[in-house]
Structures are given as C-alpha cells and as structure tokens.
Residue frames relative to the residue before (quaternion, step in Angstrom):
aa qw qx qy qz dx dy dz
X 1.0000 0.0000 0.0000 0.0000 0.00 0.00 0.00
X 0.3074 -0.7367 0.6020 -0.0190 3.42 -1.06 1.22
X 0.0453 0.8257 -0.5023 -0.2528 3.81 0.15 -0.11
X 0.6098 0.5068 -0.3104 0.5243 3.14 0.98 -1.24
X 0.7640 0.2566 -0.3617 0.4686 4.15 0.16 -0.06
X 0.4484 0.4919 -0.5571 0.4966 3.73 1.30 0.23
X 0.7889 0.2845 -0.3584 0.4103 3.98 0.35 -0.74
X 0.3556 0.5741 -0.4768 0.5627 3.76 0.99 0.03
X 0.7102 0.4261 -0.2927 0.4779 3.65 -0.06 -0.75
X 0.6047 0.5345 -0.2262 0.5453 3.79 0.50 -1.03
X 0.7452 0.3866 -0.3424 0.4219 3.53 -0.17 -1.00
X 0.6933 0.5017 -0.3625 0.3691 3.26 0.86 -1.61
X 0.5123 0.5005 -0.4830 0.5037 4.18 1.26 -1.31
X 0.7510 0.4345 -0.4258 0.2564 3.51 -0.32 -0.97
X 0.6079 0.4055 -0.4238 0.5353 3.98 0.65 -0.96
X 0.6749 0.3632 -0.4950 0.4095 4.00 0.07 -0.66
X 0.7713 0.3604 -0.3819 0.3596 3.75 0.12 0.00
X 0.5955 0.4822 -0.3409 0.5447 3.19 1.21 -0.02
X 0.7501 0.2944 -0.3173 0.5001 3.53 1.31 0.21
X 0.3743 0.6576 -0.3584 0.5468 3.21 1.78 0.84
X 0.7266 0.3043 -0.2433 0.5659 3.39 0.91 -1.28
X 0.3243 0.7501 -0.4104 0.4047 3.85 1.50 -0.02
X 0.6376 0.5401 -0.0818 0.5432 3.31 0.68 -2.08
X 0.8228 0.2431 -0.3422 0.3831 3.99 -0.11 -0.78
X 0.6042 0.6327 -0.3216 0.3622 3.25 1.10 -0.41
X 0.5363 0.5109 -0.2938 0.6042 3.38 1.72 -0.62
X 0.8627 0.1707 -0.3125 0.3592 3.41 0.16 -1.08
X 0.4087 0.6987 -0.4968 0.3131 3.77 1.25 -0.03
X 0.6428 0.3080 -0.4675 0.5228 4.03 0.74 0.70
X 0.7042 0.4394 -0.3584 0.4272 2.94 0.41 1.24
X 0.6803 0.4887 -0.0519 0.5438 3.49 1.05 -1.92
X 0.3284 -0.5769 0.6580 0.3555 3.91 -0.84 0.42
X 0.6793 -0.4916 0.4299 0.3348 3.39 -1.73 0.76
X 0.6810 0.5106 -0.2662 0.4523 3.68 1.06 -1.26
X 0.8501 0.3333 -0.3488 0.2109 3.47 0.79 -0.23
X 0.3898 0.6943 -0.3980 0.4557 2.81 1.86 0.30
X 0.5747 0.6996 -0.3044 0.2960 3.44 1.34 -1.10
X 0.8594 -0.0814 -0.3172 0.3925 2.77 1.15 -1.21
X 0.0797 0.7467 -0.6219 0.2221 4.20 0.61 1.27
X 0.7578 0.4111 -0.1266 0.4907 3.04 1.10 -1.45
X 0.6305 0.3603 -0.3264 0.6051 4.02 0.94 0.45
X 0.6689 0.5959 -0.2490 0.3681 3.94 0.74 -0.52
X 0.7142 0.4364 -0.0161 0.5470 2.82 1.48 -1.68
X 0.4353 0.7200 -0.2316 0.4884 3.54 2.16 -0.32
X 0.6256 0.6575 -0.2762 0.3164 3.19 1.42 -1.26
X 0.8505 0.4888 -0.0782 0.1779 2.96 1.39 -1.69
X 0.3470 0.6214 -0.3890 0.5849 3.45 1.94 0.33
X 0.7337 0.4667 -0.3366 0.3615 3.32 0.44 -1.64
X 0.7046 0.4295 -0.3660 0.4302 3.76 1.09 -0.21
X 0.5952 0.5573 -0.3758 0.4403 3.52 1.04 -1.10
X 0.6816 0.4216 -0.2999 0.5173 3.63 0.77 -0.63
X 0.7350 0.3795 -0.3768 0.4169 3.48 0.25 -0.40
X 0.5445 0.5907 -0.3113 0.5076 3.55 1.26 -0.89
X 0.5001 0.6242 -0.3187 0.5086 3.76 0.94 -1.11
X 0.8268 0.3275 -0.0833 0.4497 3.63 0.28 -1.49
X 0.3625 -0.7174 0.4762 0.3567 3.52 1.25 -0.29
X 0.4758 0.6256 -0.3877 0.4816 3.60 0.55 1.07
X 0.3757 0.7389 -0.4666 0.3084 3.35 1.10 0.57
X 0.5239 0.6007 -0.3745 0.4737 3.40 1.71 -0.56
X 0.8894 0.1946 -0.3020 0.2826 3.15 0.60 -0.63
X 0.4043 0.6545 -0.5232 0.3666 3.28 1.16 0.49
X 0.7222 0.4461 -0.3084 0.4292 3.88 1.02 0.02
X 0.7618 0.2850 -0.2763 0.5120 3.47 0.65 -0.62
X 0.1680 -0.6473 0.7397 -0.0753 3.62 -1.22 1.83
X 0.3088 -0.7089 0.6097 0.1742 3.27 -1.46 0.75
X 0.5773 0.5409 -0.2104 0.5743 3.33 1.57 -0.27
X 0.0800 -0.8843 0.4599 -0.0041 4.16 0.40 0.47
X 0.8046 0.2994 -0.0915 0.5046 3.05 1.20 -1.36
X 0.4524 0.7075 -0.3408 0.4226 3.17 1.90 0.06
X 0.7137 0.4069 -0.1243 0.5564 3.22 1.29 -1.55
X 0.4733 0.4605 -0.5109 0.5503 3.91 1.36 0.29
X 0.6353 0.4995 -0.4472 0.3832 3.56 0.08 -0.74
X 0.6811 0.4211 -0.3063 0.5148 3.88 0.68 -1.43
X 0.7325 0.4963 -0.3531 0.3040 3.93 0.52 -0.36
X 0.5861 0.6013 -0.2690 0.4718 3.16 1.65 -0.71
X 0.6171 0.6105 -0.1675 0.4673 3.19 1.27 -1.41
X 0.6734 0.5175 -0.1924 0.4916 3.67 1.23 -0.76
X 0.5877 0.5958 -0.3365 0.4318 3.24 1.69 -1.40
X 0.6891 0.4040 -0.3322 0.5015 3.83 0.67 -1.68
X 0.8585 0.3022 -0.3533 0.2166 4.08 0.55 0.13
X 0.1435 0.6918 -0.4580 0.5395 2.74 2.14 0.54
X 0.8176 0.4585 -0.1965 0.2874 3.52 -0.43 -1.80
X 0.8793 0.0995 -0.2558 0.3893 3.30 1.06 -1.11
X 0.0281 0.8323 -0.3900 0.3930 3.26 1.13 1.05
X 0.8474 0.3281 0.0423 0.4152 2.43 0.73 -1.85
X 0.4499 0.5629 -0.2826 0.6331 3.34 1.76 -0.28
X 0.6233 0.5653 -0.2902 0.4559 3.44 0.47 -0.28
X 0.6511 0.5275 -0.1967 0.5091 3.07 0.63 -1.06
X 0.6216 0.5715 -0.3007 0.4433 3.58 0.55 -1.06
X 0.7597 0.4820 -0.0893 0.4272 3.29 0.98 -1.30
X 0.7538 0.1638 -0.0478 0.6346 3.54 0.81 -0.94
X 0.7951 -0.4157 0.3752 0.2327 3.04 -1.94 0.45
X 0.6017 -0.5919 0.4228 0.3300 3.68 -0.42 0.16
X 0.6225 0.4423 -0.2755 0.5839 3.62 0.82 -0.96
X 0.6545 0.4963 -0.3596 0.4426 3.77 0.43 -1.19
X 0.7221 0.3947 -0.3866 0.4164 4.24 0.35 -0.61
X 0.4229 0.7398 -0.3455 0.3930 3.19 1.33 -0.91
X 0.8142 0.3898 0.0179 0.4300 3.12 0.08 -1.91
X 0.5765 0.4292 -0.3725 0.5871 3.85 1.40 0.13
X 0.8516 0.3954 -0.2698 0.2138 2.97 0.76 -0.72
X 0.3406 0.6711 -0.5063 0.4210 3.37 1.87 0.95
X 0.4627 0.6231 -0.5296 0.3424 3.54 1.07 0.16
X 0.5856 0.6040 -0.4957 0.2158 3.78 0.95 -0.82
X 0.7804 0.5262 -0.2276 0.2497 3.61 0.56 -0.95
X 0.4320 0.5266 -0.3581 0.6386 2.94 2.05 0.34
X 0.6181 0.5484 -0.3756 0.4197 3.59 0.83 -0.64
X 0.6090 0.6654 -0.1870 0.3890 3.02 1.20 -1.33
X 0.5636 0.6131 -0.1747 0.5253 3.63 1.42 -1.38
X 0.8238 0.2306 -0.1050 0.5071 3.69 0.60 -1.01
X 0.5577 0.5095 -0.4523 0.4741 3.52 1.14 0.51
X 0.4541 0.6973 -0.2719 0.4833 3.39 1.73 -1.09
X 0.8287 0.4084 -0.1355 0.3578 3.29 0.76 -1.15
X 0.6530 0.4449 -0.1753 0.5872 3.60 1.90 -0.37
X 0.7147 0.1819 -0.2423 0.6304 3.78 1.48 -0.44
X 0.7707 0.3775 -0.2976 0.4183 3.41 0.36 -0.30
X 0.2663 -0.7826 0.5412 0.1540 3.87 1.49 0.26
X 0.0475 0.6919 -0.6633 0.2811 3.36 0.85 1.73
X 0.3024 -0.7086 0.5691 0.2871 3.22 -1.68 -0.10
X 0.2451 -0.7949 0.5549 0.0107 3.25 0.02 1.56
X 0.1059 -0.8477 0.4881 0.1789 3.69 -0.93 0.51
X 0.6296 -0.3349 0.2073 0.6697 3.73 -0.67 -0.19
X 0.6429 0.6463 -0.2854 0.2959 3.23 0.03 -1.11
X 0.7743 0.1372 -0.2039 0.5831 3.65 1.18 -0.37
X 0.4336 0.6849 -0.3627 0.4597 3.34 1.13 0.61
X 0.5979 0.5821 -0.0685 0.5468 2.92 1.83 -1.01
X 0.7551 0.2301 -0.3897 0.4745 3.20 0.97 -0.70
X 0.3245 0.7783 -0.4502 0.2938 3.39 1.47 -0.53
X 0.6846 0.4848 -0.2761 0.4692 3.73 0.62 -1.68
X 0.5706 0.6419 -0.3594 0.3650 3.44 0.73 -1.28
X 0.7313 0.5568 -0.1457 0.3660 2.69 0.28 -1.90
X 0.7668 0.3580 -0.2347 0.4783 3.66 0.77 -0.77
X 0.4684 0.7172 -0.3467 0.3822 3.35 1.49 0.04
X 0.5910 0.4752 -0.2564 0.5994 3.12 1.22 -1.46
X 0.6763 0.4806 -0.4514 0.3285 3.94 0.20 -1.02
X 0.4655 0.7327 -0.1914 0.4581 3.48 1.41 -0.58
X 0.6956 0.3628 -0.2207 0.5795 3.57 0.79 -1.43
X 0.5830 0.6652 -0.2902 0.3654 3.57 1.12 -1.17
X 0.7528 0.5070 -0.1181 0.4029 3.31 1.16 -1.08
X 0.5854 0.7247 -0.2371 0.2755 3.12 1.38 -1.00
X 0.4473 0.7008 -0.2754 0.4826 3.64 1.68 -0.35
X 0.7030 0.4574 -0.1375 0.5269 3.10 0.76 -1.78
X 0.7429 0.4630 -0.1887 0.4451 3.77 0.98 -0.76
X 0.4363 0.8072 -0.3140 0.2440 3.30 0.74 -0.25
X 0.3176 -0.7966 0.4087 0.3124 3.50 -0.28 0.77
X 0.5611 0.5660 -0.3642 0.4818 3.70 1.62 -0.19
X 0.7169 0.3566 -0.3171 0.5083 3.44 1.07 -0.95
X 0.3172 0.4992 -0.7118 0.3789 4.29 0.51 1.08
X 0.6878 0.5900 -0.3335 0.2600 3.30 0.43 -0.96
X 0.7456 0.3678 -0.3283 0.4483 3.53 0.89 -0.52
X 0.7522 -0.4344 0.2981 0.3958 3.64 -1.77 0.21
X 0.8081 0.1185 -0.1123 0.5660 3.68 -0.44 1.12
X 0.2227 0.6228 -0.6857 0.3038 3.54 0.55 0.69
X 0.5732 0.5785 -0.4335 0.3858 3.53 0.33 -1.05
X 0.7723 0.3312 -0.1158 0.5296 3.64 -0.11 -1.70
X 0.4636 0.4741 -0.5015 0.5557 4.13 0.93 0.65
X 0.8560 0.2266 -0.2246 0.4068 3.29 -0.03 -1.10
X 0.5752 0.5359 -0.4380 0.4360 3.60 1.14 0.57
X 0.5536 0.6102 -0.2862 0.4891 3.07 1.41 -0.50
X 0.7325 0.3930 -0.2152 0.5125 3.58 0.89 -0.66
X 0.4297 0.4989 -0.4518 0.6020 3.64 1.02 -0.04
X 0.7737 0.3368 -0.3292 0.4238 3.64 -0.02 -1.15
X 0.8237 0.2980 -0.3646 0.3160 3.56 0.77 -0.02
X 0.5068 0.5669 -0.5153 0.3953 3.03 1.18 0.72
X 0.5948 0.4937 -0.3055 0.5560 3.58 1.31 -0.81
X 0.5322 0.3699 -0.5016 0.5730 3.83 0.87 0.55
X 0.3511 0.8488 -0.2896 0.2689 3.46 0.93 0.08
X 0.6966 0.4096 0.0679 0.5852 2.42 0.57 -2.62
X 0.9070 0.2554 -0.2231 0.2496 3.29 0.33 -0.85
X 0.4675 0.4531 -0.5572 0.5155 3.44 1.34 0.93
X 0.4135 0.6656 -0.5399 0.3074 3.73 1.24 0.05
X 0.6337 0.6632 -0.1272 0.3773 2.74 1.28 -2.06
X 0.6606 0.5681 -0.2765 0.4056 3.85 1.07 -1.23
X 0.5690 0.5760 -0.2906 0.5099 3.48 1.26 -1.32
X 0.6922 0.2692 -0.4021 0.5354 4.10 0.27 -1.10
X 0.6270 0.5250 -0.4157 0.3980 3.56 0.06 -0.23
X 0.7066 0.2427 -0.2633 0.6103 3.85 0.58 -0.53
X 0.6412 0.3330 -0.5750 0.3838 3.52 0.02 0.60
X 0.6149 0.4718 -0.4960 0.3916 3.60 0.96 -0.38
X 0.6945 0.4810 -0.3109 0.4356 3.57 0.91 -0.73
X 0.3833 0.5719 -0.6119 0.3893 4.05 1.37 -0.02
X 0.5833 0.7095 -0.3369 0.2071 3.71 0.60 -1.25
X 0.7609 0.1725 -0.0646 0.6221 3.61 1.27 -0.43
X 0.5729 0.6415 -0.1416 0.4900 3.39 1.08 -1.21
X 0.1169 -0.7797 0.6114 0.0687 3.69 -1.21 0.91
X 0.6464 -0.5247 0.2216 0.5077 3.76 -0.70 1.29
X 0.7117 0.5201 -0.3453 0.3220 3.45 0.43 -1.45
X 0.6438 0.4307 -0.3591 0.5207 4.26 0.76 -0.54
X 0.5881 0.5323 -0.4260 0.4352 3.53 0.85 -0.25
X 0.7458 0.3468 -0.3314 0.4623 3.31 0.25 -1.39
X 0.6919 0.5833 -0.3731 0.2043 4.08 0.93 -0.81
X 0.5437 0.6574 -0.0916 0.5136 2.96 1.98 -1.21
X 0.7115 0.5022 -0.1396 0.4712 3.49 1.40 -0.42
X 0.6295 0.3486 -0.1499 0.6781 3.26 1.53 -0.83
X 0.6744 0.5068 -0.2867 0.4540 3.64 0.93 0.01
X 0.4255 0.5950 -0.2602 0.6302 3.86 2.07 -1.06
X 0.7722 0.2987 -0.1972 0.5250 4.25 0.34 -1.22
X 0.3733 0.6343 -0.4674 0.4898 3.61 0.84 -0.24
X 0.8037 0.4375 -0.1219 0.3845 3.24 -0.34 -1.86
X 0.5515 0.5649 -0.3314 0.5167 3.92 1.16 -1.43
X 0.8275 0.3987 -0.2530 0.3037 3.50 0.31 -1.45
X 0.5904 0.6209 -0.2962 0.4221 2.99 1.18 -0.70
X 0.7112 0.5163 -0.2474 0.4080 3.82 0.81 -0.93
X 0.6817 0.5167 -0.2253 0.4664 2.98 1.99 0.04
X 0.4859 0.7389 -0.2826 0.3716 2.96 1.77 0.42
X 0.6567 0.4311 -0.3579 0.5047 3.55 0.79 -0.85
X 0.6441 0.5309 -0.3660 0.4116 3.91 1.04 0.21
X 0.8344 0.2880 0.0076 0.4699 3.16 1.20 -0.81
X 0.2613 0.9331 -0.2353 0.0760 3.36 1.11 0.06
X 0.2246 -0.8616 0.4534 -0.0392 3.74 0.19 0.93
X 0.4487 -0.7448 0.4771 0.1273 3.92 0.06 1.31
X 0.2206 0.8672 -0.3924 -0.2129 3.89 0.32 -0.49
X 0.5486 -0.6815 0.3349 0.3498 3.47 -0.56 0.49
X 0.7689 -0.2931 0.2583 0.5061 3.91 -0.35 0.17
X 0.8188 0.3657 -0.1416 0.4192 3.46 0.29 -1.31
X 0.7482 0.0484 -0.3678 0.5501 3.42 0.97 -0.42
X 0.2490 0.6670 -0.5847 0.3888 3.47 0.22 0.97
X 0.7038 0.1210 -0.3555 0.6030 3.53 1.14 -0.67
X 0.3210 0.6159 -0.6390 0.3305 3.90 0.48 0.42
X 0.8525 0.3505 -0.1969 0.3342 3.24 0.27 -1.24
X 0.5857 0.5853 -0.3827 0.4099 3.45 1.49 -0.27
X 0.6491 0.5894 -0.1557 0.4550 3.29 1.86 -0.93
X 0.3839 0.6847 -0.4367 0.4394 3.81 2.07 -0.35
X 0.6784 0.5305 -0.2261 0.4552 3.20 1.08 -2.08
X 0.7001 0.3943 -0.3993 0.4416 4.29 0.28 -1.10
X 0.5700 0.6745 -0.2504 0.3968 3.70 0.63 -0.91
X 0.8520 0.2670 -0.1009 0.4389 3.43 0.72 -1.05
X 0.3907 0.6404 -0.2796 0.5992 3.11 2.27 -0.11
X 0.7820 0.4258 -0.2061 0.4058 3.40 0.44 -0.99
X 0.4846 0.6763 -0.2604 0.4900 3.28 1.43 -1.37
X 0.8202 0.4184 -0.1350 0.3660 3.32 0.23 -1.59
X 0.4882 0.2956 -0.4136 0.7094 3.91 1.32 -0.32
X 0.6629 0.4143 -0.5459 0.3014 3.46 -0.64 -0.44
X 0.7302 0.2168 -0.4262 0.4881 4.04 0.38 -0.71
X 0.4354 0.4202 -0.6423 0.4705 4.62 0.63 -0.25
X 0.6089 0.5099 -0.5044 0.3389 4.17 -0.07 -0.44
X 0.5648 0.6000 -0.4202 0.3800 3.37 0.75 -1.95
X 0.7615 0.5325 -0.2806 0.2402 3.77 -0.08 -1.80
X 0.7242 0.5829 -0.1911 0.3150 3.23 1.38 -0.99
X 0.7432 0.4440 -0.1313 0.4831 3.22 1.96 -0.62
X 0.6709 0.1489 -0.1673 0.7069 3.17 1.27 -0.37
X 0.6200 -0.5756 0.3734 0.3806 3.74 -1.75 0.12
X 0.6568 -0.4756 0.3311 0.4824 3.66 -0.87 0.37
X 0.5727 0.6116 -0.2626 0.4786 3.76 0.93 -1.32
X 0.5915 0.6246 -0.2764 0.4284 3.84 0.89 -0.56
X 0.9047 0.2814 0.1863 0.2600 2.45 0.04 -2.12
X 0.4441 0.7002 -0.3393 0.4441 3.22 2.34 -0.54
X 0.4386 0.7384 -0.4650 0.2147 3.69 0.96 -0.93
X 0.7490 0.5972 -0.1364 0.2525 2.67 0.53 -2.37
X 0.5142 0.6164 -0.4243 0.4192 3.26 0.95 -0.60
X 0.5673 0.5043 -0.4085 0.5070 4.04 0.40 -0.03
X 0.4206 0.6995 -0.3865 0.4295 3.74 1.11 -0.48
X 0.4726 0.7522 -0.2661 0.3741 3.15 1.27 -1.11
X 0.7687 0.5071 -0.1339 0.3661 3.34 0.84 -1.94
X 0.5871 0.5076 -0.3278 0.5386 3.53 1.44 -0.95
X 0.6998 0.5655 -0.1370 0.4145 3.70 0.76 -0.55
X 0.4337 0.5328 -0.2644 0.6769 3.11 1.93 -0.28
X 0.8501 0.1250 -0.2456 0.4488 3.75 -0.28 -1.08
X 0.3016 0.6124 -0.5865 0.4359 3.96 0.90 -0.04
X 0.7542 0.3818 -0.3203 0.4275 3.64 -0.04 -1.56
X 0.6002 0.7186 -0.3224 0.1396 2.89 0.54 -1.68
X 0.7866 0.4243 -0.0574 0.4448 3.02 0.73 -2.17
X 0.6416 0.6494 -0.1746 0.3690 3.23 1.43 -1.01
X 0.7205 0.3179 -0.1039 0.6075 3.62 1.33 -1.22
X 0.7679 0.3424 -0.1391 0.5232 3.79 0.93 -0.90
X 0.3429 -0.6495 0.6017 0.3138 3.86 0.53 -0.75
X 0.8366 0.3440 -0.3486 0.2453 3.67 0.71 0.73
X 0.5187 -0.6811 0.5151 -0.0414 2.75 -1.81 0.69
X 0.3443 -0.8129 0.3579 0.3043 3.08 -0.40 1.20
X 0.4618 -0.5086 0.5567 0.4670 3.78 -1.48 -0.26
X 0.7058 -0.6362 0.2441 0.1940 3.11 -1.55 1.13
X 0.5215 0.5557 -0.3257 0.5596 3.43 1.82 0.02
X 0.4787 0.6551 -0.4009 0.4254 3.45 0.94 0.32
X 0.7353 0.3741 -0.2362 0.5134 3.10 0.75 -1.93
X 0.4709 0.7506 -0.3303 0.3251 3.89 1.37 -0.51
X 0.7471 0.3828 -0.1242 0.5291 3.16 1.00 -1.75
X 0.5906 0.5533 -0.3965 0.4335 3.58 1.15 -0.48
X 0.5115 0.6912 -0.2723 0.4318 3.29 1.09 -1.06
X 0.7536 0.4846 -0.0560 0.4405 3.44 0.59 -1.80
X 0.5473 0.6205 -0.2622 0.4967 3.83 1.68 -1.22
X 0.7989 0.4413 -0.0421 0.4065 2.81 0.41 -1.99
X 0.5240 0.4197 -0.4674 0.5751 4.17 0.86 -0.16
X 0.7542 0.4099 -0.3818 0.3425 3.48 0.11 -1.11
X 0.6852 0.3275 -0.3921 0.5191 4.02 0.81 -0.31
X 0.7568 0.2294 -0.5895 0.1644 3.19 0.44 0.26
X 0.5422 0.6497 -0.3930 0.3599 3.27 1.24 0.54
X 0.3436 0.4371 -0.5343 0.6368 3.66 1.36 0.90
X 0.8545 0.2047 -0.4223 0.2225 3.83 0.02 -0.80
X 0.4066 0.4796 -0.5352 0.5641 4.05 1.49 0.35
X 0.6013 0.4576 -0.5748 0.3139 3.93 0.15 0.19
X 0.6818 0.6250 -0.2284 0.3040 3.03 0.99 -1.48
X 0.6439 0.6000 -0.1730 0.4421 3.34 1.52 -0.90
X 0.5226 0.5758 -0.2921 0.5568 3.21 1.62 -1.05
X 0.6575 0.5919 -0.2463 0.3959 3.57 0.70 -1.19
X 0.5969 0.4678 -0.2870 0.5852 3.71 0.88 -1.68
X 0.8836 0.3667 -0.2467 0.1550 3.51 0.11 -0.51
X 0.3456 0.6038 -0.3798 0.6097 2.85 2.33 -0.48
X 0.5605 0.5993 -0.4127 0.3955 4.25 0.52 -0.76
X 0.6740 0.5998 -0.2895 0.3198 3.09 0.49 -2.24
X 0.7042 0.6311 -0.1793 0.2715 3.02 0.67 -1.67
X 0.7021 0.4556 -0.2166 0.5025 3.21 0.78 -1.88
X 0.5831 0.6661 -0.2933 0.3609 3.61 1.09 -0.56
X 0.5994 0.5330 -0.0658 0.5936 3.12 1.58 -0.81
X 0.7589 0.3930 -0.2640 0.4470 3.34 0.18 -0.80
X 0.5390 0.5729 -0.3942 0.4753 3.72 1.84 -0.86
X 0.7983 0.4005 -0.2965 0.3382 3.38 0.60 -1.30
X 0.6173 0.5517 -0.4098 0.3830 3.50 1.03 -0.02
X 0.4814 0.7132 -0.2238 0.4577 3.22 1.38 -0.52
C-alpha cells in the first residue's frame, strides 16, 4: 500500500474527467449526444489495451464467465453515459459535477434494497441529507421565476438528466461489485467501454455530425481521457484503502469551476455551492462511518483470534 500514490492517482482520475466532461460540453453545440457517446467509449478501448497488453493481461481483460452480467453493467452505464452527457449540454459544468455527488448516496440505499446490505440509521441519515442538498441544488432550475427566462426549459431538463445519470451510475457501482465476485477489473472496464461503444455507434447513421480537424481530435481525445481517467481511479483502489482515498473524489468540484469559469465564463448560483456543500458533508460522512465500521470489525476480528 502506497497512500500518497493511491491519492496522486485519484486527483489525477478526477481532473481527466472533469476535463472530459470539459470537452463534451464544448463540443455538445455541435456533436449529437450519441456520437460523442460512442468516440468517447471506442476510443476508451485503446489505453485499456495498450496498458493491459503492456502488462500482459490482455487475456484477461477479454474472457468473462459472466456475459450477461457484464451486458447488464454496460447497458446500465450506456443510459448514464448518454444522459450525463445530455446534461452537460444543458447546464454549466460545475452544476453536473455537484449533482452528481448525489450518486454515492444513491448507491448506499440501493446497496440496501438489492444488495440486502445492512445500512444503519446513521447512513440513512446522511442518505436524507444528502438528498436535501440535491434539492437546494435544484431549486434554480425549478423555480417558478426562472420558467420565465430564455432556456429555463433546457435547465430543468438538463437537471432531470443529471440526476437520472445519477441513479444509474448508482445502479453501475451495485452491479460491478456483484460482478468483482468472479470478474477481474480489466473485463469490466473492457466490456464497459465496448457495451457504450456499440450504443453510440447505432446512433450514428441517424444523427451524424461531419467534424472539422480540431474537434475531430476533441472527440478522439473524450475517448483517450476517459480511458485513462478510468485506469487511473481502478489504480487509486489498489494503493491506498478505499476509506482514504474516496474523499478525493470531491476534488472533482474544484476542477469543475476552474474549467468552468475558464473555458465557458460560468459560475454557479450560490445555492449550488450550498447544495454541494450539504451533498458533499453527507458522503463524506458515510465514508468516516464506513471506516469507523472496518475498524470496529478489524478489531473484533482480532480480539477472536487471540482468544
């Protein structure tokens, strides 16, 4: 274990996806949602081999004994891949960001209805919390003053589509732990970028968008970016403990308005940084529970075997 290169790792996933979701926002006035979907899953493929191929592990990033397991996690990724990306189009950068700390709370209370975890008050609590703030977050987009202005409409669609990208990376997470059980990181992540590949692609002969040199490599770079991104945080886990290293994942948020303000001129409204605020205590108080927990375990685990 490495901690300091497990959070070195983390930061670095988090800026590449925050300069992924950078990239669709820029080229999403232009590009259809589907074809970014699937530049950015196709073009995913090709780290995920050079590195594995690099390491001699390319066998095992193809063969799954589970097929329809790893369809289920790819579809499930595809509808949050897609509207993710719809989202983006619509809202500021900093604003999806900041909805989307709701997932790991989502994640907590799906855990607890498919995976017949044992969820106590204590994260139930933050669960509510947690959806409170998503709530304050929203209230902009909801407003009965803000129908009135230009694009309220394509705001408050935009925020539907990122919560319901929500649920369903909530949904991806119980799904890849049931499939960690047999399944090795490298067929997940290949099978996944290979499940949205296909999706995006079937949306192409409908929707199709010429691109000019430059974002031609935008989009070729959605696909390296999110390839890399993604081994870089399956690395994070491997050097340092999840309880560590989960924090960082809010990093995310500084990296959101950096771009934000930097590529777009914007800024959220002050009930954003509110609800983020409000999101972002409440996960990280499920992950200092969890730790409290692993260790109240560790212990008892100890004390049996001396015994």
């Amino acid at each position: 274990m490495n901690l300091f290169k497990g959070i070195g790792l983390k930061l670095a996933s988090a800026l590449l996806f925050a300069a992924m979701s950078a990239l669709v926002r820029d080229l999403g006035k232009v590009a259809p949602v589907g074809q970014m979907v699937f530049f950015r899953s196709a073009f995913a493929i090709l780290p995920v081999i050079v590195i594995y191929a690099l390491r001699g592990e390319l066998g095992t990033a193809v063969r799954t004994s589970r097929p329809l397991g790893q369809l289920g996690r790819g579809l499930l990724s595809v509808c949050g891949m897609f509207s993710n990306f719809a989202s983006l189009v619509r809202l500021p950068l900093a604003d999806v960001t900041a909805i989307s700390f709701a997932s790991p709370l989502i994640t907590v209370a799906l855990a607890a209805v498919i995976l017949k975890e044992r969820v106590r008050v204590y994260r139930w609590s933050a669960v509510v919390v947690g959806f409170a703030g998503v709530i304050v977050m929203l209230i902009p987009n909801f407003g009965v003053g803000h129908y009135a202005a230009i694009g309220a409409t394509t705001a408050t669609v935009g925020s539907l589509l990122a919560v319901g990208s929500c649920i369903c990376n909530a949904g991806t997470v119980i799904q890849t732990r049931r499939l960690t059980q047999s399944e090795t990181t490298s067929s997940i992540v290949f099978y996944f970028s290979l499940v949205c590949a296909i999706a995006g692609a079937l949306t192409l002969p409908f929707d199709w968008y010429t691109p000019a040199a430059s974002e031609l490599v935008k989009l070729i770079m959605l696909g390296v970016l999110g390839g890399l991104a993604h081994i870089l945080l399956t690395e994070s886990y491997r050097h340092a403990p999840a309880s560590a290293v989960a924090p960082f994942d809010y990093s995310s948020m500084l990296w959101a308005l950096l771009l934000g303000y930097w590529l777009f001129g914007e800024l959220p409204e002050a009930l954003v940084y509110v609800g983020a605020s409000i999101v972002a205590a409440a996960g990280l108080f499920v992950i200092w529970r969890e730790r409290q927990l692993g260790l109240a375990r560790a212990r008892e685990v100890e004390e049996q075997a001396a015994a």
